[in-house]
C-alpha positions as a LaTeX table, in Angstrom:
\begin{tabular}{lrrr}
\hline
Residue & $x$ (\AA) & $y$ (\AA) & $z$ (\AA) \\
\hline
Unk1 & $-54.47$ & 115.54 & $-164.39$ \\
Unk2 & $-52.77$ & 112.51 & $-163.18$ \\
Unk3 & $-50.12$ & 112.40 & $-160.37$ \\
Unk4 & $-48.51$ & 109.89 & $-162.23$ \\
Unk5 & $-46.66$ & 110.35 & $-165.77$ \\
Unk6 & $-45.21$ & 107.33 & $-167.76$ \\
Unk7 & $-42.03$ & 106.94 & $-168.93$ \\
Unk8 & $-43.70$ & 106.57 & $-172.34$ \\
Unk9 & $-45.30$ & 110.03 & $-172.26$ \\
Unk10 & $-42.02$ & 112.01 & $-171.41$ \\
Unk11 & $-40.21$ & 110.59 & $-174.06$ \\
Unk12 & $-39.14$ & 112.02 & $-177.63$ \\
Unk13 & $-42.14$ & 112.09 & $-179.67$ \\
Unk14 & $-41.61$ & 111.74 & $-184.23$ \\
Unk15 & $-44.43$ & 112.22 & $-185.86$ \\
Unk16 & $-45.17$ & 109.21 & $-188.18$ \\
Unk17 & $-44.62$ & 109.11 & $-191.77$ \\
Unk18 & $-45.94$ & 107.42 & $-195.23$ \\
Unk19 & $-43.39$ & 105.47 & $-197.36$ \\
Unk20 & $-41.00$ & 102.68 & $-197.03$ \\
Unk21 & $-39.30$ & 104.41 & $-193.73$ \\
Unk22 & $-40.55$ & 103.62 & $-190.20$ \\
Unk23 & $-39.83$ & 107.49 & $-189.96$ \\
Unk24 & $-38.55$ & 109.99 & $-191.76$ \\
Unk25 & $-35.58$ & 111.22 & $-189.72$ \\
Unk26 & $-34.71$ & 114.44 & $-191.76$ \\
Unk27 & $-38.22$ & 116.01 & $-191.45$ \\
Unk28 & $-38.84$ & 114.62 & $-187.75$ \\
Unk29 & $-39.75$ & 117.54 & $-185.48$ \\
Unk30 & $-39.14$ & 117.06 & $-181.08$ \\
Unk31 & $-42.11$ & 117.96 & $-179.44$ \\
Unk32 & $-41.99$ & 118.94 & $-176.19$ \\
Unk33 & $-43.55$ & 116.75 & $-173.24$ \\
Unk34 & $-45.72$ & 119.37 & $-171.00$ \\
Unk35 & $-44.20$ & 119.94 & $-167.82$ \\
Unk36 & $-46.10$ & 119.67 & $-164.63$ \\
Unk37 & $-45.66$ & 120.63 & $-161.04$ \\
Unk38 & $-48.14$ & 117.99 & $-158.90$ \\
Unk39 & $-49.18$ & 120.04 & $-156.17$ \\
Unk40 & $-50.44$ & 118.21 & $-152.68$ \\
Unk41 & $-48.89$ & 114.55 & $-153.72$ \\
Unk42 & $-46.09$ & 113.16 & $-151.34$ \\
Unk43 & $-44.47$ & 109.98 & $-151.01$ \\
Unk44 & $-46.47$ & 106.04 & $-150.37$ \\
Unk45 & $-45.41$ & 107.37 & $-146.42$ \\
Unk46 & $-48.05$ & 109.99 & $-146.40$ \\
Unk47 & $-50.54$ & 109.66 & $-143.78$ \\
Unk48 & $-54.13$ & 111.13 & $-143.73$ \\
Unk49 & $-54.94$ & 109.84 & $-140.13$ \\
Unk50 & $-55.45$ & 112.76 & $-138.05$ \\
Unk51 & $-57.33$ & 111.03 & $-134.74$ \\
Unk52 & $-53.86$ & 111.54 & $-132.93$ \\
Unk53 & $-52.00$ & 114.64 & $-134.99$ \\
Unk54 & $-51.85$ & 117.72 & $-133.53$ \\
Unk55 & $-53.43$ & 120.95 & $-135.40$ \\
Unk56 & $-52.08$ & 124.47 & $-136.68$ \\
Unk57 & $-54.22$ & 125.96 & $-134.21$ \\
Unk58 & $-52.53$ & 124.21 & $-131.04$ \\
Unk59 & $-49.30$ & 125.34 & $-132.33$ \\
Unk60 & $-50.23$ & 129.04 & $-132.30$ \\
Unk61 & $-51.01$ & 129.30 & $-128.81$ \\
Unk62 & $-47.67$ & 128.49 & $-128.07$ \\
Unk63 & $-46.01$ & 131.56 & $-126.21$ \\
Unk64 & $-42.79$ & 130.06 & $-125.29$ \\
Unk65 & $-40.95$ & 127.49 & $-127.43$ \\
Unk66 & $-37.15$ & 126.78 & $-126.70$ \\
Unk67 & $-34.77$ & 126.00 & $-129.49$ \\
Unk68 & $-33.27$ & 123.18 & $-127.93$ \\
Unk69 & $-29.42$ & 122.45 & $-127.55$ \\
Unk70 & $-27.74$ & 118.96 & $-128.85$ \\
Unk71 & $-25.08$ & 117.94 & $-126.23$ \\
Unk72 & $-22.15$ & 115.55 & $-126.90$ \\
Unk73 & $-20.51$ & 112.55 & $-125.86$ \\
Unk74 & $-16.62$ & 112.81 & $-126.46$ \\
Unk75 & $-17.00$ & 111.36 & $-129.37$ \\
Unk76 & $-19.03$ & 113.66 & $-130.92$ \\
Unk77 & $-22.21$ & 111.48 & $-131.06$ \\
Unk78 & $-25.41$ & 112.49 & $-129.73$ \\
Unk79 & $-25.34$ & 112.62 & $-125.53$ \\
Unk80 & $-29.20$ & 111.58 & $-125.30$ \\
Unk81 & $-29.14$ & 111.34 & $-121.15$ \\
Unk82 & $-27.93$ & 114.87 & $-120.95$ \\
Unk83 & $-30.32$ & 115.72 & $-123.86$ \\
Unk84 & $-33.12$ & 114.05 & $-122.06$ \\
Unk85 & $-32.32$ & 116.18 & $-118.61$ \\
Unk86 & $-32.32$ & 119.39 & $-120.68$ \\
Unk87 & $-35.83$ & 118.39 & $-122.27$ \\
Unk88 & $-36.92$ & 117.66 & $-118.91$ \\
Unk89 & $-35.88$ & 120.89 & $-117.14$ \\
Unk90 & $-37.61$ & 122.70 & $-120.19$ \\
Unk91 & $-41.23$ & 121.18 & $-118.83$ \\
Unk92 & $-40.31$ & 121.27 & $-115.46$ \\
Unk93 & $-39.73$ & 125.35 & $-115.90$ \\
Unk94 & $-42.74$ & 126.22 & $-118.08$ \\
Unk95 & $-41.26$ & 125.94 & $-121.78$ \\
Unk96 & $-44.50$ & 124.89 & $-123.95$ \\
Unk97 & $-42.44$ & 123.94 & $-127.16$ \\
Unk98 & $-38.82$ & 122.88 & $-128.32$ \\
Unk99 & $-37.51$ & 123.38 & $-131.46$ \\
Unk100 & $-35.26$ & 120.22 & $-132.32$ \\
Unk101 & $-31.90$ & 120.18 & $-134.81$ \\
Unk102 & $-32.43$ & 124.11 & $-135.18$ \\
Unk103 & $-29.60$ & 126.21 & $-135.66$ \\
Unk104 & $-28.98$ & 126.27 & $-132.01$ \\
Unk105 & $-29.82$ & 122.39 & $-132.06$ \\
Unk106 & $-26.94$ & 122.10 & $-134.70$ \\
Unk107 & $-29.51$ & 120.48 & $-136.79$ \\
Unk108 & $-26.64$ & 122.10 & $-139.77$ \\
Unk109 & $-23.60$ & 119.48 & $-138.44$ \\
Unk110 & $-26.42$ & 116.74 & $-138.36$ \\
Unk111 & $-26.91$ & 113.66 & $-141.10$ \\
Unk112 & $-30.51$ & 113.45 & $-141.74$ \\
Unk113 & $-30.47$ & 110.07 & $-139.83$ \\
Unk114 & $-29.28$ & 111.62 & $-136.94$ \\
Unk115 & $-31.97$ & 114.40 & $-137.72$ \\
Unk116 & $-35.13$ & 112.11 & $-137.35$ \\
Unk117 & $-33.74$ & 109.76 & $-134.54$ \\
Unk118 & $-33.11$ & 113.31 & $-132.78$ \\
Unk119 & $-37.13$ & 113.94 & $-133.46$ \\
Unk120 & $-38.78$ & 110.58 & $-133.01$ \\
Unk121 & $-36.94$ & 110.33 & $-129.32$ \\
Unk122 & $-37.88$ & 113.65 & $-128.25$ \\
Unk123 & $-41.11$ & 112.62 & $-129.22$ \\
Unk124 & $-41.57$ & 108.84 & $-127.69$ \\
Unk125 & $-39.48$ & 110.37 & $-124.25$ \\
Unk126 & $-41.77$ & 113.88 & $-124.13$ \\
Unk127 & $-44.30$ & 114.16 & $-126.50$ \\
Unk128 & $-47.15$ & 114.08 & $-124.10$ \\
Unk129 & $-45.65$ & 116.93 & $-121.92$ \\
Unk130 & $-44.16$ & 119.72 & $-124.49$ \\
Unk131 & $-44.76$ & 120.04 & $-128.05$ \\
Unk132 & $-42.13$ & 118.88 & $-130.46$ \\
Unk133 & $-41.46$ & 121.30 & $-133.68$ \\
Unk134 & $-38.83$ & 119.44 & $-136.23$ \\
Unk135 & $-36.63$ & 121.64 & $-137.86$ \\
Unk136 & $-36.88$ & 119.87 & $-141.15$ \\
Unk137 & $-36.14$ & 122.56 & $-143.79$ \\
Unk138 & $-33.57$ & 122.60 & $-146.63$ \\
Unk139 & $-32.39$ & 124.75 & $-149.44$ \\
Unk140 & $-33.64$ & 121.73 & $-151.35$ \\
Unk141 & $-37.13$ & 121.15 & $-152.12$ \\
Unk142 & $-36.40$ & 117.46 & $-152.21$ \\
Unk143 & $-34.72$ & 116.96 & $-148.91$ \\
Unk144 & $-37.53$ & 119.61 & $-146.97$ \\
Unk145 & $-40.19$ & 116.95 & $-148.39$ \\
Unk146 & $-38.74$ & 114.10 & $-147.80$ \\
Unk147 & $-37.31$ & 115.60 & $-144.13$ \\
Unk148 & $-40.61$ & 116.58 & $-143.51$ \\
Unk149 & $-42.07$ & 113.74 & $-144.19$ \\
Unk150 & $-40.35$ & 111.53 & $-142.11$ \\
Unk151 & $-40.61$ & 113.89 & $-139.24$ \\
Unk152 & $-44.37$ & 113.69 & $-139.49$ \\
Unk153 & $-44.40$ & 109.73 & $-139.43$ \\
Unk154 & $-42.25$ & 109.59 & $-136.13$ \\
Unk155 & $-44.57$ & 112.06 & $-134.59$ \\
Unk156 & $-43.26$ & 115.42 & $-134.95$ \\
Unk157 & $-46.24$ & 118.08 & $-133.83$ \\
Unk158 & $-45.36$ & 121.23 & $-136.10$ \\
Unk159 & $-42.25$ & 121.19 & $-138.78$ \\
Unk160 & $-39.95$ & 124.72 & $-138.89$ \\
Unk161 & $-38.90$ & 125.73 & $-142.27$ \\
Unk162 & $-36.36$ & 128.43 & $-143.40$ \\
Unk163 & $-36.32$ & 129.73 & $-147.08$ \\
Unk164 & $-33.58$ & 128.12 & $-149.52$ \\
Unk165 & $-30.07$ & 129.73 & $-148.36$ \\
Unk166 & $-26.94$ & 130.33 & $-150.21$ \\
Unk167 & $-28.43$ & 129.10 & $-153.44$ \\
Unk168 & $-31.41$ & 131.54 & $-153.46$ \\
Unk169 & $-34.67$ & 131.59 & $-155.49$ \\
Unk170 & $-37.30$ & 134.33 & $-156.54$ \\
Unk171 & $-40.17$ & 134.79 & $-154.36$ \\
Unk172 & $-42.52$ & 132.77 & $-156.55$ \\
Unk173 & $-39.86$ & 129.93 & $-155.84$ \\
Unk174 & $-40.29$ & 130.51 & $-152.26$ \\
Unk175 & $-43.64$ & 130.27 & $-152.63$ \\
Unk176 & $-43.80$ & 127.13 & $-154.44$ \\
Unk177 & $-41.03$ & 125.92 & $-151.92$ \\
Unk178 & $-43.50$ & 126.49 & $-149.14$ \\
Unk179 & $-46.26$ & 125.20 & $-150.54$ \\
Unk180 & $-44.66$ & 121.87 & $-151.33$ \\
Unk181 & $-44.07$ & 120.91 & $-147.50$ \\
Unk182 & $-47.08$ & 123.13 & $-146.02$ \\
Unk183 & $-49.69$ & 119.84 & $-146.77$ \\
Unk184 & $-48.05$ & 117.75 & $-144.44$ \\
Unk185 & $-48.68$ & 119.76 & $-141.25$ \\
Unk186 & $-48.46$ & 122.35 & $-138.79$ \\
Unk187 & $-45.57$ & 124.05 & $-140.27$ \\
Unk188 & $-43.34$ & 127.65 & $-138.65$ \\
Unk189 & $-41.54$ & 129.77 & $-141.24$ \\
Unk190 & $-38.68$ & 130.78 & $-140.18$ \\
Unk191 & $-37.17$ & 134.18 & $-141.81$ \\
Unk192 & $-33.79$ & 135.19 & $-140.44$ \\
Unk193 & $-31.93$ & 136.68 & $-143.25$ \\
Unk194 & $-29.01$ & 137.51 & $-141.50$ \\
Unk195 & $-28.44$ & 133.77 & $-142.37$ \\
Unk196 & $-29.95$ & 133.08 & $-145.16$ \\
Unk197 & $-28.75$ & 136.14 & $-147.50$ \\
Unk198 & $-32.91$ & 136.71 & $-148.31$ \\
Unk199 & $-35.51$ & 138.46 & $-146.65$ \\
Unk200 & $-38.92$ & 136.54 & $-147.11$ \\
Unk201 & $-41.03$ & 139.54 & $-147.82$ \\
Unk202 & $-44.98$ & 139.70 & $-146.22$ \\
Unk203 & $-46.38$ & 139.09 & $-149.48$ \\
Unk204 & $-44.75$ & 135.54 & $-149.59$ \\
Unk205 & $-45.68$ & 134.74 & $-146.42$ \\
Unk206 & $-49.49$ & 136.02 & $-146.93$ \\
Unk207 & $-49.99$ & 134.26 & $-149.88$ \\
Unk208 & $-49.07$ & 130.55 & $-148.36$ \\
Unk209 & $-51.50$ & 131.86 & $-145.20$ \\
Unk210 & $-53.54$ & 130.57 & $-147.46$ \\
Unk211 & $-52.85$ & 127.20 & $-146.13$ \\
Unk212 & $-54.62$ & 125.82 & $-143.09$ \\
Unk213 & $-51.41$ & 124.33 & $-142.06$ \\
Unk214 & $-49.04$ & 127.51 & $-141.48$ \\
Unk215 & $-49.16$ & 127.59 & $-137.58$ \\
Unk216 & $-47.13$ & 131.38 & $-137.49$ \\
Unk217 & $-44.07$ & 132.98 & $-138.52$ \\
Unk218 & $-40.69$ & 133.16 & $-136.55$ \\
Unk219 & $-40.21$ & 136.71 & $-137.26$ \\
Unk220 & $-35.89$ & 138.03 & $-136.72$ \\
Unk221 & $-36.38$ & 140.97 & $-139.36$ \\
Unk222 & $-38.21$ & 143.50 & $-136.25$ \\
Unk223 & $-40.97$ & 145.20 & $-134.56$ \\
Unk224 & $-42.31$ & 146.40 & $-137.39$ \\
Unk225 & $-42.27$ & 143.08 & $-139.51$ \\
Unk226 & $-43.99$ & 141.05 & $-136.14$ \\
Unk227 & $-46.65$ & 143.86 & $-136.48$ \\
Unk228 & $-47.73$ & 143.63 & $-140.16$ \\
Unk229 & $-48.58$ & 140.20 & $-139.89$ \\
Unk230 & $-50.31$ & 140.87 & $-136.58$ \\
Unk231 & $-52.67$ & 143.05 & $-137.90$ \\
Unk232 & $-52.86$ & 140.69 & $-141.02$ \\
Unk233 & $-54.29$ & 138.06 & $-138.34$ \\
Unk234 & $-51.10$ & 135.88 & $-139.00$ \\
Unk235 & $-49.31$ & 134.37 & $-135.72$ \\
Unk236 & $-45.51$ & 135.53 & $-135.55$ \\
Unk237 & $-43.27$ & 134.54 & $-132.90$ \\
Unk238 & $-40.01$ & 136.87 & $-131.88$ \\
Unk239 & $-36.75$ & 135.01 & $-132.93$ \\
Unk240 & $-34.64$ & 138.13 & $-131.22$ \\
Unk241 & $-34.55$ & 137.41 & $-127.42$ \\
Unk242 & $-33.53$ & 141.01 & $-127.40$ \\
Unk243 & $-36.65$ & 142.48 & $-128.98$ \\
Unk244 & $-39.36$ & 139.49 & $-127.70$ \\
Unk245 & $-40.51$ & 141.26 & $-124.69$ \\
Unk246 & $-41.49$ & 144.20 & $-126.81$ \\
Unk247 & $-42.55$ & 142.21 & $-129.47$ \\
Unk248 & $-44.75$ & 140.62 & $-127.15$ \\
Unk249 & $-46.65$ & 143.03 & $-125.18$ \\
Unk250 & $-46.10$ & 145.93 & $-127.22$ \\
Unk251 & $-46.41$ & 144.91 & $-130.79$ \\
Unk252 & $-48.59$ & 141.74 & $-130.70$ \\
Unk253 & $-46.13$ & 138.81 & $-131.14$ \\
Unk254 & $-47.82$ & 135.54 & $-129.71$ \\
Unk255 & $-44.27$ & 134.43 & $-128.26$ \\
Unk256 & $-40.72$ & 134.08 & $-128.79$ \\
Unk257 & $-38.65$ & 130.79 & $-130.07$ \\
Unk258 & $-35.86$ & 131.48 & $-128.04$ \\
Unk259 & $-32.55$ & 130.78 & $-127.16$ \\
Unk260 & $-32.18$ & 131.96 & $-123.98$ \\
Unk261 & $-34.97$ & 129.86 & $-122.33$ \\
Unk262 & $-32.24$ & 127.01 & $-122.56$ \\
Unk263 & $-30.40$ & 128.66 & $-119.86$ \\
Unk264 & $-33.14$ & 130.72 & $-117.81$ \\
Unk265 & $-36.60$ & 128.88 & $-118.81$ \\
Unk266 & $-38.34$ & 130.01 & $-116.10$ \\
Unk267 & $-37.39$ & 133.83 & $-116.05$ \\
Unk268 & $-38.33$ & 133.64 & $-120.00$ \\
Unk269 & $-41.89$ & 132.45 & $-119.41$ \\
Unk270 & $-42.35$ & 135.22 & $-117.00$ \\
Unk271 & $-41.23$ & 137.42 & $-119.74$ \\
Unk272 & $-43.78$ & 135.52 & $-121.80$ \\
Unk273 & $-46.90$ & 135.23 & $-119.67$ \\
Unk274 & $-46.53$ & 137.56 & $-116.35$ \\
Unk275 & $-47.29$ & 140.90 & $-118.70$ \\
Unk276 & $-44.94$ & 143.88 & $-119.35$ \\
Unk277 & $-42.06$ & 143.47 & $-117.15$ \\
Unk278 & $-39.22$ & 145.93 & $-118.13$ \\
Unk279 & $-37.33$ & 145.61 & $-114.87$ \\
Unk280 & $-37.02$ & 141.54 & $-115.66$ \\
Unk281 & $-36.41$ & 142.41 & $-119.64$ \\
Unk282 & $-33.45$ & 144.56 & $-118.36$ \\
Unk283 & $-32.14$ & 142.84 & $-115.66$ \\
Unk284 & $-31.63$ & 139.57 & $-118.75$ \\
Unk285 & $-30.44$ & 142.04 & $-121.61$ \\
Unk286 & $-26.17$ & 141.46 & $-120.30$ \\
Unk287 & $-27.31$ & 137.45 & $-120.95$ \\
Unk288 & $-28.60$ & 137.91 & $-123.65$ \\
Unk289 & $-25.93$ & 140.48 & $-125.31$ \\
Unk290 & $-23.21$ & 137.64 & $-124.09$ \\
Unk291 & $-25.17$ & 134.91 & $-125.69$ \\
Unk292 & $-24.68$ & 136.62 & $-129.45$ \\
Unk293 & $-21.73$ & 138.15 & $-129.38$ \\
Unk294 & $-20.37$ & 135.25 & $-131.45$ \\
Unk295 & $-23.00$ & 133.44 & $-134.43$ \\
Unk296 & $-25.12$ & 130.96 & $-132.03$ \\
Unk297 & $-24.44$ & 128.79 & $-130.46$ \\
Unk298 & $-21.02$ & 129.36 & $-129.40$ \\
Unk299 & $-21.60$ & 131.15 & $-126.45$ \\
Unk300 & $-24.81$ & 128.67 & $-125.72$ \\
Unk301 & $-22.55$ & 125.63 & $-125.77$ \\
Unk302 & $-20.11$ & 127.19 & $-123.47$ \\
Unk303 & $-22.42$ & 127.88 & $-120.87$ \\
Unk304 & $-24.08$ & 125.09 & $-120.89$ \\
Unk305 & $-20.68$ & 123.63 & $-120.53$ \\
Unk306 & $-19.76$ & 125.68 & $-117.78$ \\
Unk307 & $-23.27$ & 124.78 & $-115.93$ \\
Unk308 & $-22.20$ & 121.31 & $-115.14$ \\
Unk309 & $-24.94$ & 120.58 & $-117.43$ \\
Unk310 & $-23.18$ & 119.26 & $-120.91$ \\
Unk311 & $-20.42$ & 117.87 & $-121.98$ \\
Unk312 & $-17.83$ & 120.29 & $-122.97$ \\
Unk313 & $-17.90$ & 118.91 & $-126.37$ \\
Unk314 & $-18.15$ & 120.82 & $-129.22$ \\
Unk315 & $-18.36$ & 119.70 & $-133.11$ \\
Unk316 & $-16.61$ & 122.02 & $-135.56$ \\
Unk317 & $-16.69$ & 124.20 & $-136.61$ \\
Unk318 & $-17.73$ & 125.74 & $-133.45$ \\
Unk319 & $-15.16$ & 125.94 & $-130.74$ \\
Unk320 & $-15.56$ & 127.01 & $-126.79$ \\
Unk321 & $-15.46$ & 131.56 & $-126.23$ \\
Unk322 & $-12.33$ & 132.75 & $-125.02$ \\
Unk323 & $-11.06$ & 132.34 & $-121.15$ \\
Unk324 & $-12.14$ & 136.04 & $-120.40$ \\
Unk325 & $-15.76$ & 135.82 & $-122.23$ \\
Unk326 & $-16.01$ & 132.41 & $-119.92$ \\
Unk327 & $-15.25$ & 134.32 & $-117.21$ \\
Unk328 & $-17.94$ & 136.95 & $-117.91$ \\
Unk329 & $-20.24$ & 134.06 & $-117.84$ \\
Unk330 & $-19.62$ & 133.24 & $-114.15$ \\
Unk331 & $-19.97$ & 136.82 & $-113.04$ \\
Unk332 & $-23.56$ & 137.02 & $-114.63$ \\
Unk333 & $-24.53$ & 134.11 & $-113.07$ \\
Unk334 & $-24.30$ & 135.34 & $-109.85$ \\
Unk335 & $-25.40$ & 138.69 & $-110.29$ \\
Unk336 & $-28.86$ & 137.16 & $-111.74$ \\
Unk337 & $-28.71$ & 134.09 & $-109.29$ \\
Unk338 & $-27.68$ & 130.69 & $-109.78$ \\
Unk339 & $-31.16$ & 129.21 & $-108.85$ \\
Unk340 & $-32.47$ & 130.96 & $-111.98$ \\
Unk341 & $-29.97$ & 129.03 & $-114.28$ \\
Unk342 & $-30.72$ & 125.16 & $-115.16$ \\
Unk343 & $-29.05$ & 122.33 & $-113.50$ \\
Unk344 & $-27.72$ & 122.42 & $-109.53$ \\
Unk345 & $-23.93$ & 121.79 & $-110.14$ \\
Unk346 & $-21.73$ & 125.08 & $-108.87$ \\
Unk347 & $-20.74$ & 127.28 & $-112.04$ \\
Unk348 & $-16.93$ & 126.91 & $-113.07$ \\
Unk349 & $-14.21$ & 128.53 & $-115.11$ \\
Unk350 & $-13.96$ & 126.01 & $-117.35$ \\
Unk351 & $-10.03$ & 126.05 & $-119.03$ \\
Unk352 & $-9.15$ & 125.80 & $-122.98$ \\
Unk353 & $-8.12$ & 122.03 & $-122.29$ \\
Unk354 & $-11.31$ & 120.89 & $-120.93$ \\
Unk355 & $-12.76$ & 121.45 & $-123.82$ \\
Unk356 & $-13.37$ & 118.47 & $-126.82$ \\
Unk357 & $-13.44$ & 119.24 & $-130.24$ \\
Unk358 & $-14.63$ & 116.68 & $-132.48$ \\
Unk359 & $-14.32$ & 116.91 & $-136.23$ \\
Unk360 & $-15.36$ & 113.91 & $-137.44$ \\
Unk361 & $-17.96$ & 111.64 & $-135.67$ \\
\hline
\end{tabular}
């Protein structure tokens, strides 16, 4: 069938009569135009060269990938010199992937023009050093394709894609969701329901496995969940820094997409790659428990913040933890040791007037 339908065919169809009338109006019956779902056909922008894109299969090697933070000027526009040190300490510490405008990324308080200039820089400043996933999903079909597609033609390596949130479909929607972007390229599911409101069940996610192009899962449902599609062959990375060492070297999870890595990259790629290590998983668990204590990435930004590292700038509606949870921040630092933590400025106290927030921007 052809990609293309005419105006001509989709319009109301009366059958032709005998007789003086053009048509005979009382007798005319509407026939229905067949409806049609074009699989595999994108916008003119599609490309098919492939000399220089990077496959499914160099995405699933991947063991640690860092959801990366957006930092701030005081205006609430994007700080891309203190974005551009955080990418770089990433490489410099061992982080193999970044995840950009995630949910930690704030890729949800982002226009989509911010969302592909965010993507195409990462990708001219870094992409030969650390692979760069666009977080191009959307509760809307449209706006994942089109997303997606412009991620792809500034250079994106892999696209991440959550199921459609708040306004939910069936699974067979899913499905046909997935399997609209999944042609364009190396493309993460990402199935956190504690966000979404829906689970994305294994039999949605083995039926678009199907596709050469689905690089893995990021997994936040469990153990058990990261172990079904291990044993189904199907790469799933850990999107709970409190269950990815477990996930990784007892239940068969490739890696973790984490958040923690933007604070301690180095101690999480020796959770990663240096084997079981439950002295190093427990001596991080306090970090990691302070990190989520409020929805991400509160407590992210205000570390950073308190790091010397960003800006303490935050865009609603996400505002700076209390003065006693910043305080718990300082005391963890030096128990696990400041040289583990990015950046070389001394840690501070930060107080409720340093902070910016911006509401429009």
């Amino acid at each position: 069938m052809s990609a293309f339908v005419s105006s001509s065919d989709l319009a109301i169809q009366f059958p032709r009569t005998s007789g003086g009338d053009k048509y005979n109006w009382r007798n005319a019956k509407w026939r229905s135009p067949q409806a049609a779902i074009v699989p595999n056909f994108h916008l003119p922008m599609r490309s098919y060269e492939v000399k220089n894109r990077t496959s499914a299969e160099d995405i699933k090697s991947l063991r640690l990938i860092t959801a990366i933070k957006t930092p701030y000027l005081p205006d609430g526009r994007f700080d891309l010199e203190a974005y551009d040190a955080l990418v770089n300490m990433q490489i410099e510490h061992g982080a193999e992937g970044v995840i950009v405008g995630g949910t930690t990324g704030e890729g949800q308080l982002m226009s989509w023009d911010e969302h592909i200039m965010l993507i195409g820089h990462t990708v001219n400043c870094f992409g030969g050093s650390i692979k760069v996933i666009g977080n191009t999903g959307s509760n809307s079909t449209r706006e994942a394709i089109h997303a997606t597609e412009q991620g792809f033609a500034v250079g994106m390596h892999a696209a991440l894609h959550i199921n459609p949130y708040y306004g939910k479909t069936s699974l067979e929607g899913l499905v046909c969701h997935f399997e609209s972007v999944l042609p364009m390229g190396p493309t993460i599911i990402y199935n956190v329901p504690s966000r979404t409101g829906q689970d994305i069940p294994p039999h949605v996610i083995c039926t678009v496995a199907q596709s050469p192009n689905l690089a893995g899962v990021k997994e936040c449902v469990g153990h058990d969940r990261v172990e079904t599609y291990t044993r189904e062959g199907i790469v799933v990375w850990s999107g709970n820094d409190d269950e990815c060492h477990d996930s990784r070297w007892s239940y068969g999870a490739t890696g973790v997409i984490s958040v923690a890595s933007n604070l301690v990259p180095g101690l999480m790629r020796e959770l990663m790659f240096g084997g079981g290590n439950l002295s190093l998983n427990k001596r991080l668990m306090p970090l990691i428990k302070w990190l989520f204590q409020e929805p991400n990435p509160i407590s992210l930004n205000t570390a950073l913040a308190q790091l010397g590292v960003v800006r303490p700038v935050f865009r609603l509606p996400y505002v700076p933890l209390p003065l006693a949870k910043r305080v718990e921040f300082v005391n963890m630092v030096k128990e696990l040791g400041r040289e583990n933590f990015i950046g070389d400025k001394d840690i501070q106290v930060l107080d409720d007037d340093d902070f910016i927030l911006v509401g429009r921007y």
